[in-house]
C-alpha positions in Angstrom: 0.0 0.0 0.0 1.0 3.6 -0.7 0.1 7.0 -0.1 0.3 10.2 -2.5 1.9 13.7 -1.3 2.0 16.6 -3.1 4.8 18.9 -2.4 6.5 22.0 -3.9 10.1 22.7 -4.2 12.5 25.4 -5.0 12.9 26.1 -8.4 16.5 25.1 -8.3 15.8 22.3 -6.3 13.0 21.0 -8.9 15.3 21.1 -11.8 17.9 19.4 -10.3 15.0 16.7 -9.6 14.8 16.8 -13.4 17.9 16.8 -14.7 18.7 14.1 -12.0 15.9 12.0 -13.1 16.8 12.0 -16.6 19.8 11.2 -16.0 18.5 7.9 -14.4 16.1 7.6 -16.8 13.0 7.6 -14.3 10.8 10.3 -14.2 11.1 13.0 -11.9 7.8 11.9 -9.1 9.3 8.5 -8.7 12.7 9.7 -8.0 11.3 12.2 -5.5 9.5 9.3 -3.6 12.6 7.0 -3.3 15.0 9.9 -2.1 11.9 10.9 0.8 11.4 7.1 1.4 15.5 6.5 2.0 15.3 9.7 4.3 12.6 8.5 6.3 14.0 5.2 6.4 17.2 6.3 7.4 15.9 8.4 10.3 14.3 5.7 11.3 17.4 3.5 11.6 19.2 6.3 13.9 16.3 6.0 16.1 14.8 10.0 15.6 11.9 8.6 14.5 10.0 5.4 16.4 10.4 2.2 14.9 7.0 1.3 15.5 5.9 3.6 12.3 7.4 1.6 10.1 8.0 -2.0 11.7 11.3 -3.5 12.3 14.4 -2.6 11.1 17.0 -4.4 9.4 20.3 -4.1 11.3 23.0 -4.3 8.7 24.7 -7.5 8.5 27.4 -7.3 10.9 30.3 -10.4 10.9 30.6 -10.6 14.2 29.3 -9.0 17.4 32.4 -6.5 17.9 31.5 -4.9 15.0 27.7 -4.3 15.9 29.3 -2.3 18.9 32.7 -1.1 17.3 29.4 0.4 14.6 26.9 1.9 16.8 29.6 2.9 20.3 28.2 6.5 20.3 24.4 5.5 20.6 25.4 2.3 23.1 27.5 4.7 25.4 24.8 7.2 26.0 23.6 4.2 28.1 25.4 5.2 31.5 25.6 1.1 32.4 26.7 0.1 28.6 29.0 2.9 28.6 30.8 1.1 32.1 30.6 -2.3 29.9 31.9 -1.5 26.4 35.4 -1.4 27.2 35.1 -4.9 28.4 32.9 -6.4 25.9 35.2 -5.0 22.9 38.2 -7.0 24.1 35.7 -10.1 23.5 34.0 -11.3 26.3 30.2 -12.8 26.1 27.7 -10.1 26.8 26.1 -10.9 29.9 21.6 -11.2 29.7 21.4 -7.5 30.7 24.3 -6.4 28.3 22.0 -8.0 25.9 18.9 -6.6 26.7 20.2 -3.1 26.9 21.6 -3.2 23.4 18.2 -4.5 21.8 17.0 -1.4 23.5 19.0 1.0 22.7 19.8 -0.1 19.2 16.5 -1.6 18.3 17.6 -4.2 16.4 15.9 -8.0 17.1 16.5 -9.6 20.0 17.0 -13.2 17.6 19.0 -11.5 15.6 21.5 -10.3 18.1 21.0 -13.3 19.8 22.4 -15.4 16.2 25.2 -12.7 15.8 27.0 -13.5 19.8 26.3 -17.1 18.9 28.3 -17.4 15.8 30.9 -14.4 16.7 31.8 -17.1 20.0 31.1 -20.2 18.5 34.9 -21.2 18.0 34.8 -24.3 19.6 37.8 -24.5 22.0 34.7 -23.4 24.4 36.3 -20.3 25.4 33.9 -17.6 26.3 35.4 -14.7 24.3 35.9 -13.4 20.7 39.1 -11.1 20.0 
């Protein structure tokens, strides 16, 4: 489902639109919607707007769980107990269930999918509990 808007830009603006479009080969309305849908999308992803307006997100795919916090360590550290914790999880130990929790909060990304990341980033089979 979709819903029209009607909107008015500069002149400039519009005939960069144009130009841009026909560049593409699109036309200029349909270009216009993906760049506000990206926009929207990508607010949504740096959590100004709700997720709840548009669903889930999908986290990019991270290779391991370091890089899910190496990624998004400006928005976890705003959290005054992540903040105390990061230092500690980066050099590879298991997050603990609250470490967990507060991430999924924080970054709003699935809890199953953070859950399938720390299982494979610490699944190296010497049963060590950290990842370097």
């Amino acid at each position: 489902m979709s819903k029209r808007y009607y909107f008015t830009l500069p002149d400039k603006i519009a005939e960069a639109l144009d130009y841009w479009a026909d560049m593409e080969g699109n036309k200029p309305s349909s270009l216009a919607g993906f760049i506000v849908e990206q926009a929207v999308r990508q607010q949504i992803e740096s959590s100004r707007l709700p997720i709840e307006i548009f669903g889930e997100v999908n986290p990019p795919r991270y290779e391991k769980f370091k890089h899910l916090l190496l990624d998004n360590y400006d928005k976890l550290s705003e959290d005054p107990y992540l903040k105390s914790r990061l230092g500690w999880l980066l050099e590879g130990h298991c997050p603990t269930t609250e470490d967990k929790l507060r991430i999924v909060i924080v970054t709003r990304f699935n809890e199953k999918y953070l859950d399938k990341l720390i299982e494979a980033s610490f699944a190296n089979g010497n049963g060590n509990k950290t990842n370097v």
